[in-house]
N, C-alpha and C positions, 0 to 999 in steps of 0.2 A: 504494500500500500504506500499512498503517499503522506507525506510530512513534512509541516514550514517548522524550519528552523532558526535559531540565528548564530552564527558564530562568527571567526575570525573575516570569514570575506562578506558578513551581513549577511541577510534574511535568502536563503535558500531552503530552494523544495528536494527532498530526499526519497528514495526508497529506503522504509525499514517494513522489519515483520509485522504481520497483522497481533493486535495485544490479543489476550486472551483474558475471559473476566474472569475475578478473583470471587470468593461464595457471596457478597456483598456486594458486587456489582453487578452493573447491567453494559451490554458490546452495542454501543450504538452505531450506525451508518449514517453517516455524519449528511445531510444536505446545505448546511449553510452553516458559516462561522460568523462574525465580525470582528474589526478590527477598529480598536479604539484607539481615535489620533493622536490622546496624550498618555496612555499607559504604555502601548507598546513598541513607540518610537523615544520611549525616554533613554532606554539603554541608548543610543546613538548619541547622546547628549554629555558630554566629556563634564564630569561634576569637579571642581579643585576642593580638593581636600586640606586641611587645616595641617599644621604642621605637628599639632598633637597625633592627630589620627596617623600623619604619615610613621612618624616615629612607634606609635603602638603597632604599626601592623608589622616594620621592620624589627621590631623585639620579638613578636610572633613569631615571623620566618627563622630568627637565628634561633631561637628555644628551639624549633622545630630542626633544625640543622645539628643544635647538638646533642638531641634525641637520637638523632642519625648515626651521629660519629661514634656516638657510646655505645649503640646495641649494636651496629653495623659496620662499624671500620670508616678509616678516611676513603679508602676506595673505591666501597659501594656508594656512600653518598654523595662522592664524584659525578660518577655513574647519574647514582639518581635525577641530580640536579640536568646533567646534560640531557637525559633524556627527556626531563619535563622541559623543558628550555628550545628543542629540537623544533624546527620547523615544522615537519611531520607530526611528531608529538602533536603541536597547538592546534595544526589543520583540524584536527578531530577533535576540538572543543567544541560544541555546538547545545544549543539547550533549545527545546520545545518552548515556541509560542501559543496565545492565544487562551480565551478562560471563557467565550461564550457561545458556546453553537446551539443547533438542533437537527434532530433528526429522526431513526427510527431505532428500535432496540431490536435487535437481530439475535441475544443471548444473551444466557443471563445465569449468575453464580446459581448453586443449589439451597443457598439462605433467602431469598432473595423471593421476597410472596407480594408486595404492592405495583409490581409491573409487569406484565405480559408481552411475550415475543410480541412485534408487530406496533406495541404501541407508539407513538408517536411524543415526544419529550425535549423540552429544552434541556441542556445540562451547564454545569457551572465549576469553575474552578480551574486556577492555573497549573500545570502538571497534569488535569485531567480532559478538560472541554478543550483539547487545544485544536491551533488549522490543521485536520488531518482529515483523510476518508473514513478512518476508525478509530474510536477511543472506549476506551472502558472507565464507568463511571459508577464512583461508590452511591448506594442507593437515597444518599441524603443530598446529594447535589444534583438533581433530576428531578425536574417537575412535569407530568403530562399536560400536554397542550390540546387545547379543542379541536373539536373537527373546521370550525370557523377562521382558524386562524391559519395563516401561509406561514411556512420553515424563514421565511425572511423576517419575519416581523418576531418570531417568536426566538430567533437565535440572539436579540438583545436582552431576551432579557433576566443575565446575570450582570451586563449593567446595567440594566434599568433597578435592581437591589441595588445597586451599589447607592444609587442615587438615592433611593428609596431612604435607605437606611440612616444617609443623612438629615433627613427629616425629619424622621424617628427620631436621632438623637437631641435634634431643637425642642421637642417636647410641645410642641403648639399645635393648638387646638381649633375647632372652627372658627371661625371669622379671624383669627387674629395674622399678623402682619410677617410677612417672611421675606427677606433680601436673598439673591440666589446670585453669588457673586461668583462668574467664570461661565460664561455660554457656550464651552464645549457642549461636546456628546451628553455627558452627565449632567452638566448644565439646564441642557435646552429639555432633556428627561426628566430633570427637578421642577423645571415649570409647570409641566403640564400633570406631574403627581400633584404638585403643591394646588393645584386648581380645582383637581378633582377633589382632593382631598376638603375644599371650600376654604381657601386660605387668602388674602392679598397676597400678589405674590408683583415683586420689583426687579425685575432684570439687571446685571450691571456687569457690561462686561469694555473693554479696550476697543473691542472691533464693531463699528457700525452697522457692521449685515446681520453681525449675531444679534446684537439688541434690539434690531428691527424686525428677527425673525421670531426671539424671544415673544414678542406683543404677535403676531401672527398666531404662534400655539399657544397663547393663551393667559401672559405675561398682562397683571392690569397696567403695569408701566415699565418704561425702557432707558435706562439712562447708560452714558458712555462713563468707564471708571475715572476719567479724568474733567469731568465736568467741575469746574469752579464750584459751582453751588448744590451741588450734590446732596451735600449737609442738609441745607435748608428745606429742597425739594422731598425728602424723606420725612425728615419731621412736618412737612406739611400734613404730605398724606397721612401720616400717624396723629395728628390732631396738638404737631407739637412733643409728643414721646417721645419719637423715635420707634424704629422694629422691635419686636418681640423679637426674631433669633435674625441673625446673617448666618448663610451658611456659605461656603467658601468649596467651590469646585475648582478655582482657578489651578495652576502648575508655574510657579516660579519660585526662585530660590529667595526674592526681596520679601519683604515684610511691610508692603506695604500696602497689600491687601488685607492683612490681619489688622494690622493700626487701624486703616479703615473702618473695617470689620465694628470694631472696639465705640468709635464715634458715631455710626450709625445706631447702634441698640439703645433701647430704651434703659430705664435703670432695672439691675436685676434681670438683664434679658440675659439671652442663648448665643455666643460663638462658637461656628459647631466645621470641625476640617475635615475636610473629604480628600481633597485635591492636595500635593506636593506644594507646601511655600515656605518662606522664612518665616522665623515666628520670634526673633527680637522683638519684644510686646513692651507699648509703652503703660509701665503701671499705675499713674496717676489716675489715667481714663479707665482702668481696671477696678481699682480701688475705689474711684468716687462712685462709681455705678454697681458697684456689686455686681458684676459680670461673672457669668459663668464660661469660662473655656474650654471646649470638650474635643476630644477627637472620635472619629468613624471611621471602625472597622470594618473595610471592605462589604461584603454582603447582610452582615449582620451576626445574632447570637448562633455560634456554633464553630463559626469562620477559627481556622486553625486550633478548634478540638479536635483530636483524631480520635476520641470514642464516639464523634458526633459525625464526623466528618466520614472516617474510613471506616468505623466498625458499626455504621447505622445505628446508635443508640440514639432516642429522641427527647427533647425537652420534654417535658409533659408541659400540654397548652395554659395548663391549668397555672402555670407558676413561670413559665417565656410564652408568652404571647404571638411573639415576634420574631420565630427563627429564623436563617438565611434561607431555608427552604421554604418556608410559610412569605417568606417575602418577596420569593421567587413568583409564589403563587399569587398574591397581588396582585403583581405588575403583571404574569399572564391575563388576569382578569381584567384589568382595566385599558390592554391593547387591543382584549378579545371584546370591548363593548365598547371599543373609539375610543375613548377616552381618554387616552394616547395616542398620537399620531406620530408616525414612524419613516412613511414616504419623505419628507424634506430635508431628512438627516441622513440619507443614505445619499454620497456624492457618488459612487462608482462601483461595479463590479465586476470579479474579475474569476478566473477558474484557478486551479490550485498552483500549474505550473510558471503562473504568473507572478508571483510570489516578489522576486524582486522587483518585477514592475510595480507592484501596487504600493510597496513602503517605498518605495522612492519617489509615487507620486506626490504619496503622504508626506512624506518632509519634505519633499521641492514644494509644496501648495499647501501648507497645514493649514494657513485660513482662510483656504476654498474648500475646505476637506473636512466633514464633520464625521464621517465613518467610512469607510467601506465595506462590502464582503465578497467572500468565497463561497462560490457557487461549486458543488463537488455532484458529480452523477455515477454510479453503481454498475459495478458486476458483482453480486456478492460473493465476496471468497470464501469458502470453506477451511477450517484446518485438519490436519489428516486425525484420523480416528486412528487406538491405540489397537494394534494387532496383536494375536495371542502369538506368543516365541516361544521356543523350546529354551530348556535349561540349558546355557551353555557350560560346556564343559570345565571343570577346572584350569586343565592343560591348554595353555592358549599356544599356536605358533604363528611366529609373525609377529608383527605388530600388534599392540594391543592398543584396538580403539578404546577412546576415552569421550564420554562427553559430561560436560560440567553443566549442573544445573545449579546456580547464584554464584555469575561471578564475579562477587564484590571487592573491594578491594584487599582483602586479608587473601582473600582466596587464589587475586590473581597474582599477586608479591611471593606468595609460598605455592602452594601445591603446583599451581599452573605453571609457575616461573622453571618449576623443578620439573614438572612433568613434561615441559617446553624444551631443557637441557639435556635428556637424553631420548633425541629422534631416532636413536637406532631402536629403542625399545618401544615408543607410548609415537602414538598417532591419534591430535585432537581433531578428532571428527567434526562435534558440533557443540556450540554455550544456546543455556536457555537461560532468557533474563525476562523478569515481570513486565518492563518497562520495554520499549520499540526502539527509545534513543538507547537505552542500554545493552540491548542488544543487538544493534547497527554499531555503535560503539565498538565492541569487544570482538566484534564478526570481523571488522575492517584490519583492527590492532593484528589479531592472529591468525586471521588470513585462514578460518575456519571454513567445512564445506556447508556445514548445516547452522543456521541461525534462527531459534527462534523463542516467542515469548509462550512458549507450550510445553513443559519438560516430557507431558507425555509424548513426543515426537520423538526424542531421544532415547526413550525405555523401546519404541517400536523402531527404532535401526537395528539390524540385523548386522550392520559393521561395529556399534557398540559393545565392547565387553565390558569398562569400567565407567560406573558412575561416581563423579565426587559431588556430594552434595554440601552447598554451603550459601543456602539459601537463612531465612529468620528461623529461628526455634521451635516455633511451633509448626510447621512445615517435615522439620526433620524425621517424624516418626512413619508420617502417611507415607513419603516419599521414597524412604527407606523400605518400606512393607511393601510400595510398588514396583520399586526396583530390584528388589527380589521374585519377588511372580514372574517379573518380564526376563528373569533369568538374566540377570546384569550386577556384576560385583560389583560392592557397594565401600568407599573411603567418603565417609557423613563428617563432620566438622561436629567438636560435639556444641550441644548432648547429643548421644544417641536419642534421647526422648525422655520428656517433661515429664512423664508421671508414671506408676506402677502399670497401667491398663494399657497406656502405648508401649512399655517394654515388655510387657506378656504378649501381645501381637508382634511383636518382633521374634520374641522368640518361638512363637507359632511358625510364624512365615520360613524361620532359619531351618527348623525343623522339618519343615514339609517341601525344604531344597536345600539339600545336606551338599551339592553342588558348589555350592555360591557362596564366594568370601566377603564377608563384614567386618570392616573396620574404624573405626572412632579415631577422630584425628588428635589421639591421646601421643603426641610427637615428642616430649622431652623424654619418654623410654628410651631414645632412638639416639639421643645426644650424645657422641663421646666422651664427653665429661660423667655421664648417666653410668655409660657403660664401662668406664673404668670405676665408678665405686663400684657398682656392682661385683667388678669382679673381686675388689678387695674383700667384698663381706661372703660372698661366696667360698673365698681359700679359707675365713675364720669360720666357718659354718657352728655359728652363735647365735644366742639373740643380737639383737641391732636397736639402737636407738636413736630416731631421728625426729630432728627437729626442723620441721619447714614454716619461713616465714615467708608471705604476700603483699609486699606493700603495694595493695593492687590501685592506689588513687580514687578520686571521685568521681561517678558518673552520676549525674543528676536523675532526681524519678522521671521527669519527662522524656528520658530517652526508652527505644523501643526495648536496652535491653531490661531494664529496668519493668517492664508492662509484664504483669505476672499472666497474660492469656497469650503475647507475643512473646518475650524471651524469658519467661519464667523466673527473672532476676538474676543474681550472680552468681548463687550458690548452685542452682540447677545448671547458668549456661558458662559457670568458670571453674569453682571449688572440684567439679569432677574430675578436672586435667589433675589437680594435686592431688588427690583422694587418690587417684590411679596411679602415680609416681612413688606414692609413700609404698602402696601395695606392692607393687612392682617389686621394688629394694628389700620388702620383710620379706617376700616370699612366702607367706604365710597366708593360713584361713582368716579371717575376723572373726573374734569371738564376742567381740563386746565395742560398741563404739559411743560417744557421748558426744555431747554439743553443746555450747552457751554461748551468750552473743549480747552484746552490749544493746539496753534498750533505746527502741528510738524514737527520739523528743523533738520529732515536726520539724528539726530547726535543723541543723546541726547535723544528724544524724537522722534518714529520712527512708533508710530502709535495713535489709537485715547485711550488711557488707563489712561487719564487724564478730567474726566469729571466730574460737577456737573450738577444734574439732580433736577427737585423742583418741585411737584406736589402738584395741589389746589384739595380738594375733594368736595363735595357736605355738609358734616358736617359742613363746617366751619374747618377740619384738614387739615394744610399742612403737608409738607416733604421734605427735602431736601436729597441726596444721592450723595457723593464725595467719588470719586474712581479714588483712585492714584498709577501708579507704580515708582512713582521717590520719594517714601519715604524712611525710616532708614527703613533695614532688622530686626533692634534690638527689635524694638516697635511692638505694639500688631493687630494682622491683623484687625480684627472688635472692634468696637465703637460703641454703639446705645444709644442714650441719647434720654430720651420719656418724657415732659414736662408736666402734663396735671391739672387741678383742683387744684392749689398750690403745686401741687407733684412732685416731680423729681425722675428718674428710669435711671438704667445707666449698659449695659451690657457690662463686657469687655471680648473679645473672646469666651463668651459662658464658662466661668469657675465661672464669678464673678457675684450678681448683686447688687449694692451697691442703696439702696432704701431712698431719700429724703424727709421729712415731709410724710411719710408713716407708715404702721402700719407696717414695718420692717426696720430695718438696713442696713442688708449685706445677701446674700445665698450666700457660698460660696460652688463648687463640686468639689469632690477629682479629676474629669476627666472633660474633657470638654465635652460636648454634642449639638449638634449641630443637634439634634431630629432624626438623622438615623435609629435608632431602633424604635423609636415610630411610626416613618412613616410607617414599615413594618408591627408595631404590626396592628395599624388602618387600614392599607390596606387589611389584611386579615379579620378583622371584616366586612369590606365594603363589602367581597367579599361573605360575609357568611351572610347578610343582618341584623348585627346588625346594635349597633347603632355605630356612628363609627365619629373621629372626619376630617376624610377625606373629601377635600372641591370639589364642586361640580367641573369637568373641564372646563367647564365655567370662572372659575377663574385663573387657569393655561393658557387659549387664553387670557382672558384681559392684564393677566401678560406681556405675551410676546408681543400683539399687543405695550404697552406702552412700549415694548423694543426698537422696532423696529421703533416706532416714536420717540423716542429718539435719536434714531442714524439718521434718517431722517432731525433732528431738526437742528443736526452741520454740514450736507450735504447740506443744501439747505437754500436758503432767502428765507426768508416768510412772 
């Protein structure tokens, strides 16, 4: 399909794959977008930045550089640098436009019960409704549209929310008085809300055709912002008050549509920002007037929740009135009975491959240009349905295809990086990524044969033997269980899976294809630094006592790994890598393991990423495991200290190992390693039926099961 983008050479149209909807979405066939003249021609617009900011983001980049140096050598982050820096490299920057279309729902997730193939829908959101033939769209930014109403008229309106919303936030009621200062797109859309709505509504914009077009749709008065008497002409009409609210659509970086703003209101009224301006506010006229200064977010209440957004949870109407979806549905309503007019706003349209043409008319003419759109017309493409495969055999010869389904950035640094470095053995067939740009992205970079946003595509190649999954957390079990059915060995990033009931279906599935290799990207087993203690404790065949410390940093709740239904927290999608290292080195059963964890007080401390964990084994070896995010950034993230037979062993980060009453001193490596490569080297031996130091999966479920009683352990009295 196709898709506008913009990057280094400006707004181009692409082939990437068709998306496939996620359980919460709906696959629409997009017939109409628009393009808004002051949102998505801003990037084009070179902003100077303050000498503060320049300096913060250059302290950024060097922290980030000597994050490099420390885990990676001076060499790799050479490397790195040149490569982000590379011509090529930057060609392939490009990001999706576009946040308002309509069209038709052609499919749709298996969660997903308030929309029907076939119907007919605006959708909303950037990253989601963008200019393309196809987009998939979570079911809270989609509203259906009447049979009365044309795909042109109904693809504004996620801006026509936008405008919406600001009006909302003025808080004004019928009859009273509202200034709508900026006659753009949003602008000229606030008038004729604000009318219907039964408001005074006063136009005030720079350009004389807007103000005059403003009183056409519906404006009781038009003034130019630089008119001398401005002032006066407003408080007439207000009977000498002044407005009840200004709301401000305008786009400039001056402040002097805000100071405005400020002089126009009455006492105790409403400034309310919609629109990009400077906002140096003079506070006298703040202060004497008791003025309120608000800003407007986007569509409204919901706009960047992702329980609201991506996971369709709904306001209850009873306590938000006014979602961004509910305010979607307005403005359908009020375009679908006139009360909106939409024909005099539309300067131009154009079809998809046109793309550069139309933003270059947009900036060559921005004030002849109040919108345009993309007109897009249909072959509907299918994706391939998942074929039943035979178990492939353990013994592979030849190459061993590989396809990656998530490959994110962790995935593509390590496994890929590694599985990419030895072409005599691994051949990447195909990546499946969520996203279209993501994967046109990664298709180009690696010069893959199969690209798509469908991993069931990959379990049905018959050239596939390896799948490495390294998609979100909760992803990992289903994915897992299906790529074993499709007879495709499986390296999952962990966890292997979030709870007891997806690792008993795993180990169904393992069961019932005794064939097929599973493995947990559990990689510091793999480490030579790993595998020289090991061998020490192995020659004392003792108990062992180890101490590992995590100074794993903070990750704020709002990230996804943090979301206990997407990444299960840290303890679930981190604490298993060291859980499985300690075991590894006892070489022992567990017989008893405990947990405690520092409570957490809202503030401070905002989830459970403060645990010590202490397992007894059957040898006679314990282990303790302290995993902290409220440590110094400065200090070294891992710590293992391995006691055993008078001997002391001590790894720092996987660079050092400094050896006590031992037959060594110190190994020290120019790079860190943390066994990524060796993982893939043995994986592929495993897979070719050498001898191979890959541990059985067996080990990889006990791992996790001791994860998940662990987290168990500070949930519940026992």
């Amino acid at each position: 399909m196709k898709q506008i983008f913009y990057g280094t050479g400006g707004y181009v149209c692409q082939d990437v794959p068709m998306p496939t909807p996620g359980n919460n979405e709906i696959l629409v066939a997009v017939h109409t977008s628009v393009i808004s003249t002051g949102t998505e021609t801003m990037v084009l617009q070179k902003n100077e930045k303050t000498i503060v900011e320049i300096l913060e983001e250059k302290k950024a980049l060097l922290d980030k550089v000597r994050k490099l140096i420390r885990e990676n050598g001076i060499s790799f982050t050479v490397e790195a640098i040149k490569n982000k820096l590379s011509p090529k490299e930057r060609s392939m920057l490009f990001s999706p436009v576009g946040y308002s279309n309509a069209g038709v729902v052609i499919a749709k997730g298996h969660l997903v019960r308030n929309f029907n193939i076939g119907d007919r829908v605006a959708c909303a959101g950037a990253g989601f409704a963008s200019h393309s033939e196809y987009v998939t769209i979570p079911i809270n930014l989609a509203v259906k549209i009447p049979d009365n109403l044309n795909f042109e008229a109904a693809g504004f309106t996620t801006i026509g929310a936008i405008a919406m919303q600001g009006i909302r936030r003025a808080n004004v009621t019928f009859g009273e008085t509202v200034v709508i200062t900026g006659l753009g797109l949003l602008g000229l859309l606030a008038v004729q809300i604000a009318k219907a709505w039964g408001l005074v509504v006063i136009g005030i914009d720079i350009n004389p055709n807007r103000v005059l077009l403003s009183k056409e749709l519906g404006a009781d008065y038009g003034f130019l912002a630089n008119e001398p008497d401005l002032y006066n002409s407003v408080r007439d009409i207000t009977q000498g008050n002044g407005a009840d609210a200004v709301i401000i659509y305008a786009a400039t970086k001056h402040s002097g549509p805000a100071n405005q703003a400020l002089s126009l209101c009455r006492k105790r009224g409403r400034v309310v920002v919609v629109g990009s301006i400077g906002m140096d506010l003079q506070r006298d006229e703040m202060y004497t007037k008791e003025l309120d200064f608000v800003m407007s977010t986007s569509y409204g209440p919901g706009r960047y929740d992702k329980e609201y957004e991506l996971k369709g949870v709904d306001y209850p109407i009873g306590y938000v009135r006014w979602t961004e979806n509910r305010n979607m549905m307005e403005f359908i309503r009020l375009i679908s009975t006139n009360q909106v007019k939409l024909d005099s706003l539309i300067s131009e349209t154009y079809n998809i491959e046109q793309a550069s043409e139309a933003y270059e008319r947009l900036i060559q003419s921005k004030e002849d240009n109040i919108s345009n759109i993309f007109r897009y017309s249909h072959e509907i493409e299918t994706t391939s349905e998942t074929r039943k495969t035979s178990i492939s055999p353990k013994i592979i010869s030849g190459k061993i295809g590989v396809g990656i389904i998530g490959a994110g950035s962790f995935v593509q640094a390590n496994h890929l990086a590694n599985i990419l470095s030895m072409p005599e053995i691994f051949d990447v067939i195909g990546i499946a990524q969520k996203s279209p740009v993501s994967a046109k992205l990664a298709g180009e970079k690696y010069k893959v044969k199969s690209v798509t946003t469908n991993y069931k595509e990959l379990l049905s190649d018959q050239n596939i033997h390896l799948v490495v999954i390294g998609t979100r957390h909760n992803l990992h079990a289903i994915q897992v269980i299906e790529a074993i059915k499709a007879g495709k060995h499986v390296l999952v990033e962990k966890p292997l899976a979030m709870n007891l009931s997806e690792l008993s279906l795993i180990e169904k599935a393992i069961q019932d294809n005794p064939n097929v290799v599973v493995t947990t990207g559990f990689n510091r087993r793999y480490s030579p630094l790993t595998q020289k203690v090991r061998d020490v404790i192995l020659k004392a065949k003792m108990p062992v006592v180890i101490n590992y410390r995590i100074n794993a940093g903070y990750i704020p709740p709002e990230s996804w790994i943090q979301d206990l239904e997407e990444g299960g927290g840290r303890i679930v999608g981190e604490v298993c890598h060291f859980i499985d290292l300690i075991m590894y080195l006892a070489s022992g059963e567990v017989t008893d393991l405990n947990a405690v964890h520092v409570p957490q007080d809202g503030r401070k401390i905002q989830s459970e990423d403060n645990i010590i964990i202490s397992l007894a084994f059957d040898n006679g070896s314990i282990g303790v495991l302290t995993y902290t995010s409220i440590g110094g950034k400065a200090m070294e993230k891992e710590r293992l200290e391995v006691f055993v037979n008078g001997s002391s062993l001590v790894i720092n980060d996987f660079k050092e190992l400094a050896g006590f009453e031992c037959d060594f001193k110190k190994v020290s490596l120019k790079v860190q390693d943390k066994g990524h490569k060796v993982l893939i080297s043995e994986l592929s031996k495993s897979l070719r039926n050498e001898t191979s130091q890959i541990l059985p999966v067996a080990s990889d479920i006990e791992a996790t099961k001791l994860t998940l009683l662990a987290l168990d352990k500070i949930h519940s009295v026992h």
